[in-house]
C-alpha positions in Angstrom: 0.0 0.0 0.0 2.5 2.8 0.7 4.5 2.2 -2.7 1.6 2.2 -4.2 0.5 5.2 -3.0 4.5 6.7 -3.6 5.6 7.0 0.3 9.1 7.7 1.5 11.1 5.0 3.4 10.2 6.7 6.2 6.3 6.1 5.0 7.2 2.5 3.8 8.9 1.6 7.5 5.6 2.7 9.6 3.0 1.0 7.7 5.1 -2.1 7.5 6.1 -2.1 11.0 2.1 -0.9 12.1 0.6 -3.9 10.4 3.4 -6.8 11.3 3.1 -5.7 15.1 -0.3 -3.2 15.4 -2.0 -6.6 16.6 0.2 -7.8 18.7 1.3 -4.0 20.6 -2.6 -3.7 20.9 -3.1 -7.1 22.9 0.1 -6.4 24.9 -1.1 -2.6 26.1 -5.1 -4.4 26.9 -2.9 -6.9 29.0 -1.0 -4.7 30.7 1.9 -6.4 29.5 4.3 -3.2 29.0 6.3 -2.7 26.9 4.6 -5.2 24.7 6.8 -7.5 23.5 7.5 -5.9 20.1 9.5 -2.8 22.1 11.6 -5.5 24.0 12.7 -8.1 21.8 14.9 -6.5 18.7 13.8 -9.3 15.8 10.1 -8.4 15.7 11.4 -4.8 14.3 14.0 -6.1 12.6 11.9 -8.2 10.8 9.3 -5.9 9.7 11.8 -3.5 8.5 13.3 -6.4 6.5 10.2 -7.0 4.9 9.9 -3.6 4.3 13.1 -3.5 2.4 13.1 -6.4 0.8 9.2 -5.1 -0.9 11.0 -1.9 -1.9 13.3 -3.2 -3.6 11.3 -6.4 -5.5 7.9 -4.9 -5.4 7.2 -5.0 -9.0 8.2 -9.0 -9.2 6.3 -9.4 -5.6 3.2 -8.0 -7.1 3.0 -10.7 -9.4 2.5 -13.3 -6.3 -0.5 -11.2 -4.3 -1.9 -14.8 -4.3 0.8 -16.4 -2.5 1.1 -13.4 -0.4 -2.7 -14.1 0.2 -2.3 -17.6 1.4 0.8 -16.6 3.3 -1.6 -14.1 5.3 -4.1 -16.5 5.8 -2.0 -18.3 8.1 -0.9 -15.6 9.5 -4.6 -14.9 10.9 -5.2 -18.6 12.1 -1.5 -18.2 13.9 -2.5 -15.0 14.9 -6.1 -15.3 16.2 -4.9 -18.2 18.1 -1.9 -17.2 19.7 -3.5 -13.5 20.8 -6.6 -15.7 22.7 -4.4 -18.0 24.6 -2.2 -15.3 25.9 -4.9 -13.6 27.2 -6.6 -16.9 28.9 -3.3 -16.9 30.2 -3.5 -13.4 31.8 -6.8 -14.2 33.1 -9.4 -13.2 30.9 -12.9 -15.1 30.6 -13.2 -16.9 27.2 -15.3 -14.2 25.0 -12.7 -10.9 26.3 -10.1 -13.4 24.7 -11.5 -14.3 21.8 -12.3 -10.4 21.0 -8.6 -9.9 21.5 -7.5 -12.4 19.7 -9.1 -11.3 17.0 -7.7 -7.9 17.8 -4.5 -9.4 17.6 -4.8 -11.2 14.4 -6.4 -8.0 12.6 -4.9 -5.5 14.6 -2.1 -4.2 12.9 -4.1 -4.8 9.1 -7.0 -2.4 10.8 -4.3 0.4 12.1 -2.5 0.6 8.9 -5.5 1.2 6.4 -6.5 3.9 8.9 -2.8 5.6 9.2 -2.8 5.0 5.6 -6.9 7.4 5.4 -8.6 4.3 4.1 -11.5 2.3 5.0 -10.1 -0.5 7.0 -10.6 -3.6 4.5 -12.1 -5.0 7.9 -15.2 -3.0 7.2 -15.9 -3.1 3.6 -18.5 -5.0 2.0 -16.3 -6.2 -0.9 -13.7 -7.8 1.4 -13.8 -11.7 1.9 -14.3 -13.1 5.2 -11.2 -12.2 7.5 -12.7 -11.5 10.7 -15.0 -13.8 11.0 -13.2 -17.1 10.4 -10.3 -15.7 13.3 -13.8 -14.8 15.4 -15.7 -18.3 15.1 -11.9 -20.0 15.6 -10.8 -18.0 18.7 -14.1 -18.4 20.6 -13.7 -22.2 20.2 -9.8 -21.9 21.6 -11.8 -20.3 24.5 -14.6 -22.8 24.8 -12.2 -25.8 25.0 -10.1 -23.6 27.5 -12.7 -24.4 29.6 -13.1 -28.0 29.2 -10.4 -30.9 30.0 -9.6 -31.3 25.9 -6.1 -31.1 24.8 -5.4 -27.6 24.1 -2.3 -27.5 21.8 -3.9 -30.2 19.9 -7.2 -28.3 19.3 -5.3 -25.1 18.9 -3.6 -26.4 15.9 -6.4 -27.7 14.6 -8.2 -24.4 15.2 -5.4 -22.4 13.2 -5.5 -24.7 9.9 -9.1 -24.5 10.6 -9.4 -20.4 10.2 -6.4 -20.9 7.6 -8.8 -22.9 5.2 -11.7 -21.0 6.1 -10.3 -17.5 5.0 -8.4 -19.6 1.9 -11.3 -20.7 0.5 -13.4 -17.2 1.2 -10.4 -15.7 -1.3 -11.3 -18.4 -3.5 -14.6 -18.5 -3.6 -15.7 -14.9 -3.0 -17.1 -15.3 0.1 -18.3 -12.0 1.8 -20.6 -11.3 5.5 -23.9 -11.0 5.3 -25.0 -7.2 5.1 -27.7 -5.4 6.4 -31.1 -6.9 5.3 -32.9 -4.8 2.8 -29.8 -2.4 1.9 -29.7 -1.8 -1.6 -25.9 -1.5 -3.0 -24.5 1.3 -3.4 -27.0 4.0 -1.6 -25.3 5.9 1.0 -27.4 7.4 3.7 -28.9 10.6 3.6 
């Protein structure tokens, strides 16, 4: 988004580091858990600003693979929606507060760069496949079997290839959230 949209380096840096660690800054800060991991340990910004480089440099050749990249994100939100809830079972929260921020976690960063960046969060629109909802349906059952005597890194992984396929196969298939019921397209309010 930001060489798209002709940013400096300095530009290029923020949103990249805003969207790989947003998420995860935003779960640490609810938690209390200052500084959030991202501020202690040097590879989270080390990576991000990798990534960053490495797009400016290859970014015509890496636009070819928005696909891959796709599936690669995908992941990212099952790892990502998981991860966030069981860190904040961890610190004590009930299962539904965890699921909401792991979800927060997993979408986080995505969310806080399309605003930095003045545009509607991809989150919200109507033309966006399912992202949300497949990390929302998959964290609240790592907190319902929190509460049960299952075995948790079992059903965790299980529940991350779960939300992985889920949001794959939205991509592929074109699969939105239902909208308001009797909205016609296209007609803003008045």
């Amino acid at each position: 988004m930001a060489i798209a949209r002709d940013y400096d380096v300095v530009g290029i840096a923020v949103l990249a580091v805003v969207t790989a660690l947003g998420g995860g800054i935003l779960r640490g800060l609810v938690l209390g858990d200052t500084p959030p991991p991202a501020f202690t340990g040097w590879p989270y910004l080390v990576v991000a600003l990798a990534a960053a480089a490495v797009t400016s440099l290859a970014h015509p050749w890496l636009g070819r693979l928005t696909k891959t990249l796709l599936v690669f994100d995908a992941a990212g939100l099952g790892l990502f929606c998981v991860a966030g809830t069981e860190k904040a079972l961890d610190h004590g929260l009930g299962p539904v507060a965890a699921a909401l921020l792991g979800v927060a976690t997993a979408v986080g960063g995505g969310v806080l760069r399309d605003v930095l960046a003045r545009e509607t969060p991809a989150l919200f629109r109507a033309d966006s496949e399912l992202y949300a909802v497949p990390a929302l349906v998959g964290a609240q059952v790592v907190g319902i079997v929190s509460t049960s005597d299952a075995d948790s890194s079992a059903s965790s992984a299980a529940v991350a290839v779960a939300v992985f396929v889920v949001r794959v196969l939205a991509l592929q298939r074109h699969w939105r959230g239902p909208r308001a019921r009797g909205r016609r397209p296209g007609r803003r309010p008045s």
